[in-house]
N, C-alpha and C positions, 0 to 999 in steps of 0.2 A: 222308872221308865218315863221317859221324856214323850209327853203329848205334843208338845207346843206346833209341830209339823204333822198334826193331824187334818184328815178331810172326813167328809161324810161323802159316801157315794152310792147316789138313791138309781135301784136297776131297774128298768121299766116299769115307773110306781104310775102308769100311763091309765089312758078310757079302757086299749084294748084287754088290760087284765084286769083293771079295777073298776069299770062303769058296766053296771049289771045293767043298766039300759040298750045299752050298744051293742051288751051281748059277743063279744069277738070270741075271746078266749079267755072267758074271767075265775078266776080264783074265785073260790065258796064266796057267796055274800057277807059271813062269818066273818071269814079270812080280811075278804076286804078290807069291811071296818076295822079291824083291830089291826091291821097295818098301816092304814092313813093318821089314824086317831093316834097309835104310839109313836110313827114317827112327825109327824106335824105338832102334836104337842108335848113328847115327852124330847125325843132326841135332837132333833132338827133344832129345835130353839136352844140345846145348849153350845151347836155348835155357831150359831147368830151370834148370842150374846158373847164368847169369844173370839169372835172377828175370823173363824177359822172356816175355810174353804168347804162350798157344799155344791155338788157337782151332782149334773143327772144324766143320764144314757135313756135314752128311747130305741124302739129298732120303727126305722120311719126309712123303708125303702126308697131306693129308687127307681127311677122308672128309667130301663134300658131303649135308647134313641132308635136303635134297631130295628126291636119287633113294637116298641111302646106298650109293653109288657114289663109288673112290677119285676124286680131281678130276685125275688123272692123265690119264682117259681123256676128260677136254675136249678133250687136245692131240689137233688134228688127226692127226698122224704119228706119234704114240703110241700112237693107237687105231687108225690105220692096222698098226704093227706087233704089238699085239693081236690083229689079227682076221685077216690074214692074210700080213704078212712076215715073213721070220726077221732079227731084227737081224742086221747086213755083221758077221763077224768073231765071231761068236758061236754062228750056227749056229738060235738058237730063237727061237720069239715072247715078245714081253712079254706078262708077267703084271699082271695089278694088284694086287702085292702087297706093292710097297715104301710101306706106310703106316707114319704114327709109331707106334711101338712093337710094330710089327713085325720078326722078327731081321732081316730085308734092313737094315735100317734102323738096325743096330745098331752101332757103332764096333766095329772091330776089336781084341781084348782086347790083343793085344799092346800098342795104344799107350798104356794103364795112363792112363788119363782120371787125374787131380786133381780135388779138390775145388773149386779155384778154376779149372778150365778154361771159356771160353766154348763151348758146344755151343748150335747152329741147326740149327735143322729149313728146310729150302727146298725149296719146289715145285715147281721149274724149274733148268735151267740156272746162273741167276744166283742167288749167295747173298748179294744186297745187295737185289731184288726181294721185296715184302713181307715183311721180316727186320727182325728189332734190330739186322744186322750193321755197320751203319756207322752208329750209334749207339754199340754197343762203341767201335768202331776209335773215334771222335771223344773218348770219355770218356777213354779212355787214350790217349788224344795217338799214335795209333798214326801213320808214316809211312809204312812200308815192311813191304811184305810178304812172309815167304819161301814161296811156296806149291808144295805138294807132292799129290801124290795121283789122282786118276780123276775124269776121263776126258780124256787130256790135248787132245785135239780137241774137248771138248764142254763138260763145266763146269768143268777148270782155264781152257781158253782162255777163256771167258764171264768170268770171274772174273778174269781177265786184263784182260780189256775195261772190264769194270765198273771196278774198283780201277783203271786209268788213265786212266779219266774222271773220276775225283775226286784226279786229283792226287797219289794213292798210290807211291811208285818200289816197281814190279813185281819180283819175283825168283824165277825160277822155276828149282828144283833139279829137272833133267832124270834122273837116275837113282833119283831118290824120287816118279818121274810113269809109268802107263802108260795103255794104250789097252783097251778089251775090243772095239771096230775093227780092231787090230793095229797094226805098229809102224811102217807107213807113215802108219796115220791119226797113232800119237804123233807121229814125224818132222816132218809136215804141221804138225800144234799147234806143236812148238817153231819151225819156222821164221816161222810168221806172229806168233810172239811175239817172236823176234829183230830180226823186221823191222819191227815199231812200238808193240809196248808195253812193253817192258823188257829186262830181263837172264835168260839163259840161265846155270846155274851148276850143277857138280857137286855133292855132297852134301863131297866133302871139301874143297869148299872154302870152305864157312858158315862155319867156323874161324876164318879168318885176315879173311873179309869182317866178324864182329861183333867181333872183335879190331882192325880196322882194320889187320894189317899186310899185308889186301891189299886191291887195289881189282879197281871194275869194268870 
């Protein structure tokens, strides 16, 4: 199985799910660490050292010229959990505060952005939904995706969906994925990813998958 046209594509590995400071909507503290930490230094660096594309998606609203209100709060059940539910697994309501260039919205420093990294801003769920982002993938003959990151029931699985409707071969490294749901919602994402859009795969074993001396 030919790597060579591989990317890494990190799903909102951002403050708002992984800085327990900020408090937005984060993923266990647990969860956290052991998502930055395996993909900043196990996966991420093997896709550096082979000069192969590592791409990131934020959801980093806009703000609608209109009402000058984020466009977050169109979504039905967004604005549902604004006004009066506490998001499942999290404990608090949404705020409308994950706009672009806001810290919610910010990549997490650990994963030391490059100058030539592809970064997208998405609105939603899906980070192929009004994006360049499969414009990038097509310029660079991208195939296959290693994707990592939050929320793995919500926009890694979307992003799942999306990327194997365009024929993408899916690969989702389950120990650089969590949930701010918890980890029956993760569970839940990887099985329906097992079950019809791709490949399930540990973090050590990107290795020997871009090396080819393993398969899937």
């Amino acid at each position: 199985m030919n790597m060579s046209k591989a990317a890494m594509l990190a799903v909102d590995i951002n403050r708002a799910h992984f800085d327990m400071e900020l408090n937005y909507l984060p993923v266990a503290a647990e969860d956290a660490k052991r998502v930055i930490e395996n993909v900043s230094q196990t996966v991420m660096p093997l896709f550096r050292e082979r000069n192969l594309p590592v791409l990131f998606v934020t959801t980093g609203h806009k703000i609608n010229p209109i009402d000058g209100q984020p466009m977050s709060v169109a979504n039905p059940l967004w604005r549902y959990q604004m006004e009066k539910k506490a998001v499942t697994g999290v404990g608090h309501k949404r705020r409308p505060i994950n706009t672009v260039g806001s810290p919610a919205a910010e990549i997490m420093p650990q994963l030391d952005l490059c100058e030539n990294d592809i970064v997208v801003h998405k609105q939603r769920y899906s980070p192929f939904m009004g994006t360049p982002l499969e414009m990038y993938i097509r310029v660079m003959g991208i195939d296959t995706l290693f994707i990592v990151g939050a929320n793995t029931n919500n926009c890694v699985l979307c992003t799942a969906f999306e990327a194997y409707n365009r024929d993408l071969r899916v690969i989702v490294v389950e120990d650089c994925c969590a949930s701010m749901n918890g980890p029956e919602y993760h569970q839940l994402g990887l099985t329906q990813i097992r079950a019809s859009l791709g490949w399930v795969v540990r973090g050590g074993d990107v290795k020997g998958l871009l090396d080819g001396t393993l398969e899937l």
